[in-house]
C-alpha angles and dihedrals in degrees: 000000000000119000104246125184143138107296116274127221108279095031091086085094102044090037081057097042084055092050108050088042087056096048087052089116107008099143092226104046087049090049084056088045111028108187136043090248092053103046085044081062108033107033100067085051102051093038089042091063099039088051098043092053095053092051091051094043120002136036123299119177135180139186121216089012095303113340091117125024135179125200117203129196098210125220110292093019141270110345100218084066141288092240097053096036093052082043100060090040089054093056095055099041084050081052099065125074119300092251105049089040079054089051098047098051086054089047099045095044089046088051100047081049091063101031124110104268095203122080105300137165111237123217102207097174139000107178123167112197111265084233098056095040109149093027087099091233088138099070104030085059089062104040102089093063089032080061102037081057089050088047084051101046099233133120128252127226137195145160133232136177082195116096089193090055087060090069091046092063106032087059084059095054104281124128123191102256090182146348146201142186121223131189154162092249106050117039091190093066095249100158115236116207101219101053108033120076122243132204116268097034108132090226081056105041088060093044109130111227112185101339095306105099129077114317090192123118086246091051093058092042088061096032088061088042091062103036085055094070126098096256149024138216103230114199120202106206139191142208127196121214107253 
């Protein structure tokens, strides 16, 4: 059994080293940064806030010391403040290329649409390190917040752009609450067929999300396949206490 706990001084670095090596070909993040080049530069920054402010002021937890890490939005929101966590997260995002800062506010308004709007626990990010995939650090990682909500009585909600990841989760007590398709071609979120994913797709079925997908070269090959499209199918998902 891994040793999992809240994040200790001097992990910020591994636990985002983790992080942005599990995002590598998660179809949505690579919607938001299309090239190599442009995730190798974006995506430490935009982890790297979201990651700095739940440590300050939410739940951060890792397993082995930071292979797997999990980042949690309590009930209420960030503690150090709505206002100056959505501040500092604004001034990344603003920081990025036109284009992916473009992609993540639609992202980010379709999503708060769809999101639960009572007290809820919010699972940000949950990433397993691509080189210790099958050992189930990914969700041991999450289990001491998934129990204090249970404790608590109170849901738990999440996003993904990975459809398998869908079944990942709903096999752990999530159900897709909402969904919504976002492209290039259409601003307003109307889905195109012939540019958003659908379940079921083989290219989307092997799609990596956080570190919890296939991990095998021809994983990646069709995970960079899909993520290459213009577009991407993003599923809001809860979980009851139980």
């Amino acid at each position: 059994m891994a040793e999992v706990r809240r994040i200790r001084p001097g992990e910020r670095d591994v636990a985002l080293d983790t992080i942005v090596a599990a995002f590598r070909r998660d179809p949505q993040v690579r919607w938001w940064f299309a090239g190599d080049e442009e995730y190798d530069r974006s995506a430490p920054a935009y982890f790297g806030v979201l990651l700095d402010t739940r440590i300050e002021g939410g739940e951060v937890w890792v397993a082995d010391g930071g292979r797997a890490v999990a980042m949690w939005v309590p009930p209420g929101g960030n503690l150090i403040g709505p206002e100056l966590a959505s501040a500092r997260y604004a001034r990344t995002v603003e920081g990025l290329s036109p284009a992916a800062a473009d992609r993540i506010h639609r992202t980010d308004e379709a999503v708060d649409a769809l999101l639960p709007t009572g007290a809820h626990w919010y699972l940000g990010v949950l990433a397993c390190h691509p080189d210790h995939h099958g050992c189930g650090l990914g969700w041991q990682v999450a289990t001491p917040v998934l129990a204090a909500a249970d404790r608590a009585g109170l849901p738990v909600a999440l996003e993904t752009g990975s459809p398998v990841n869908v079944g990942y989760y709903t096999r752990r007590g999530f159900a897709v609450i909402g969904e919504t398709a976002l492209d290039d071609a259409t601003r307003d979120g109307a889905a195109l067929e012939d540019t958003v994913g659908r379940l079921g797709e083989p290219a989307w079925e092997l799609a990596r999300h956080g570190g919890l997908g296939d991990p095998s070269p021809s994983g990646v090959a069709q995970a960079e396949r899909a993520s290459s499209r213009r577009g991407v199918t993003v599923f809001v998902m809860r979980r009851e206490p139980g």
